[in-house]
VEXDREN-2710 file (C-alpha; in Angstrom, 1 decimal):
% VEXDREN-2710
k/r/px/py/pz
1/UNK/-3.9/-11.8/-3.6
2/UNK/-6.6/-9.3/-1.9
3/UNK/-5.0/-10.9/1.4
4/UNK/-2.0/-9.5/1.2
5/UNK/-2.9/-6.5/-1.3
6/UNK/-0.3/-7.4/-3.8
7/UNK/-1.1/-8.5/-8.0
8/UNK/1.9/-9.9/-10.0
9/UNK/1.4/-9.8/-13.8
10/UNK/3.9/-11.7/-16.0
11/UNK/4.1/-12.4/-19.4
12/UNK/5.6/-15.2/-21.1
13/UNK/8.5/-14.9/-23.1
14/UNK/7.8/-13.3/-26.2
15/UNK/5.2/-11.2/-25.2
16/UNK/4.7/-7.7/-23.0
17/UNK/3.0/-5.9/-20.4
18/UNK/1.6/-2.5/-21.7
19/UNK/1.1/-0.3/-18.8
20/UNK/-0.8/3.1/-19.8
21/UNK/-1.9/6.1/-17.4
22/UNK/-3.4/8.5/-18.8
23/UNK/-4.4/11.4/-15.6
24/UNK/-7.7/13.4/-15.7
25/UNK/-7.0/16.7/-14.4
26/UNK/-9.8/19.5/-14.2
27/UNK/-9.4/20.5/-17.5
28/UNK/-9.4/17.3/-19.5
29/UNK/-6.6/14.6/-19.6
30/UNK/-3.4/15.4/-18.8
31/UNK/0.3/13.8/-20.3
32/UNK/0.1/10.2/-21.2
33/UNK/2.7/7.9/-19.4
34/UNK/3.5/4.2/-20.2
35/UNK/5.7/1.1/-19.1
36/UNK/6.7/-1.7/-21.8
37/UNK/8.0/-4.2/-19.2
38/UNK/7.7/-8.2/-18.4
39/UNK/6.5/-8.5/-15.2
40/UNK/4.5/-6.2/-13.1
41/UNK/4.6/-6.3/-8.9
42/UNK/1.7/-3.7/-7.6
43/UNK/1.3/-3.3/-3.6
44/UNK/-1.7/-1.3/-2.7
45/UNK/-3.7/-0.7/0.2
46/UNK/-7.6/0.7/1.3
47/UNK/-7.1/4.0/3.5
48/UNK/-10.8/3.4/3.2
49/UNK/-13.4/0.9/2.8
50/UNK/-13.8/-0.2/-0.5
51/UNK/-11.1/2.4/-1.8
52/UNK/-7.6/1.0/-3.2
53/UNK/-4.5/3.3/-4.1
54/UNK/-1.2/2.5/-5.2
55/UNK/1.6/2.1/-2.3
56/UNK/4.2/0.5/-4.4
57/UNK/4.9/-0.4/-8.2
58/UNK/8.2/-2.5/-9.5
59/UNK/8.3/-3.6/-12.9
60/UNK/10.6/-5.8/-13.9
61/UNK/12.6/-8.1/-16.5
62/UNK/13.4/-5.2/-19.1
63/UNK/11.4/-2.1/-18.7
64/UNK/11.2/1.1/-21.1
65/UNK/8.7/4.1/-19.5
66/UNK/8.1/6.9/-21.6
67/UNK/6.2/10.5/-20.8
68/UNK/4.0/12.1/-23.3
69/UNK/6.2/15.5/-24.2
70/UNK/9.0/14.7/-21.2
71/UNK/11.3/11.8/-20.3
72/UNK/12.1/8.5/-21.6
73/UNK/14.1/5.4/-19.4
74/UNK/14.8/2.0/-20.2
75/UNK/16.8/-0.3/-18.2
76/UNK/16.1/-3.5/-16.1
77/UNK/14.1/-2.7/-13.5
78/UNK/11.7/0.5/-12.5
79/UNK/10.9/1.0/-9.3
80/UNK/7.7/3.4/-8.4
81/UNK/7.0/4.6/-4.6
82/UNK/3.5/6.8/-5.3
83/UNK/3.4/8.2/-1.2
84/UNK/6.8/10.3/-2.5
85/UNK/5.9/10.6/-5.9
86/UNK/9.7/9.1/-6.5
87/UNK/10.8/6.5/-9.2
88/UNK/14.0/4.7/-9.8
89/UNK/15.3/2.7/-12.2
90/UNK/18.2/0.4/-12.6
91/UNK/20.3/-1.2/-15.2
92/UNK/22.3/-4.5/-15.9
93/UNK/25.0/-5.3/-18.4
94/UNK/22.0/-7.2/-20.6
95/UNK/19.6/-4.4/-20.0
96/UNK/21.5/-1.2/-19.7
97/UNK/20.1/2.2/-18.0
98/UNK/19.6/4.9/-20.2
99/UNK/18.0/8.6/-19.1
100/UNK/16.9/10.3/-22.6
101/UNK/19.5/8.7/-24.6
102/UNK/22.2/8.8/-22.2
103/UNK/23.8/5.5/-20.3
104/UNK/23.6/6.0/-16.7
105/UNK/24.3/3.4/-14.1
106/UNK/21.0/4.6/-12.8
107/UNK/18.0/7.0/-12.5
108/UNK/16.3/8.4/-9.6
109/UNK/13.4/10.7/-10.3
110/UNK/11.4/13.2/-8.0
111/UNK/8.3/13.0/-10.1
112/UNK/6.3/15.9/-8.2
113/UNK/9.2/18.2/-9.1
114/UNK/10.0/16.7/-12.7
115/UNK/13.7/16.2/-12.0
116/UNK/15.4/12.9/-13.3
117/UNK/18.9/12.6/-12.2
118/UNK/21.5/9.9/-13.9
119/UNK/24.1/8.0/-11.7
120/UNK/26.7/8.2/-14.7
121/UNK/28.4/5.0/-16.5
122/UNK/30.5/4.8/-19.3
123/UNK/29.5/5.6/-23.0
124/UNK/28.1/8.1/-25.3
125/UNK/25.0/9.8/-25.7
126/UNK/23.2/12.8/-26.7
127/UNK/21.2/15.2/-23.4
128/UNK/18.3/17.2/-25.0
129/UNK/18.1/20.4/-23.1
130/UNK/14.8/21.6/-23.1
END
């Protein structure tokens, strides 16, 4: 909807969304980063004519998001804000949380700094310290 800036992408139920960004930094292409999810919410907006970038991302229904050579989530919803670089991501008792192997309740991530922090929950799991 160009109207209200917003694009929904669903899938139906036994297919995916594969999200893939793959950055281009001075030097080539930087870390790959993608999002296995069912549904995809994207508000965007032109700071100037003809010129659209990312506001807000949610993905939804089951997500798992997974960084070339870093971190790994999966839980039931992701949610992106790009103006502070900052992700969270929640889980459900269908479609728990889980931070690089570990269950958490949830998972808010600073991406500009590279820190992910779990909200704890109960079980077992295995923290690789790099």
């Amino acid at each position: 909807d160009t109207n209200s800036m917003h694009v929904r992408a669903t899938s139906d139920d036994t297919s995916g969304i594969h999200v893939g960004y793959l950055p281009v930094l001075e030097n080539g292409y930087g870390p790959r980063t993608t999002i296995d999810t069912k549904q995809v919410d994207i508000d965007y907006y032109e700071p100037v004519a003809g010129r659209n970038e990312l506001k807000k991302l949610v993905a939804s229904g089951g997500i798992v998001y997974h960084e070339q050579g870093g971190n790994e989530f999966a839980g039931r919803e992701l949610v992106y804000h790009a103006s502070e670089e900052y992700m969270t991501v929640t889980g459900s008792e269908e479609m728990p949380c889980m931070l690089n192997g570990v269950f958490a309740n949830a998972i808010e991530y600073d991406i500009k700094a590279g820190i992910a922090n779990a909200v704890l929950g109960e079980g077992i799991g295995i923290m690789p310290v790099k």
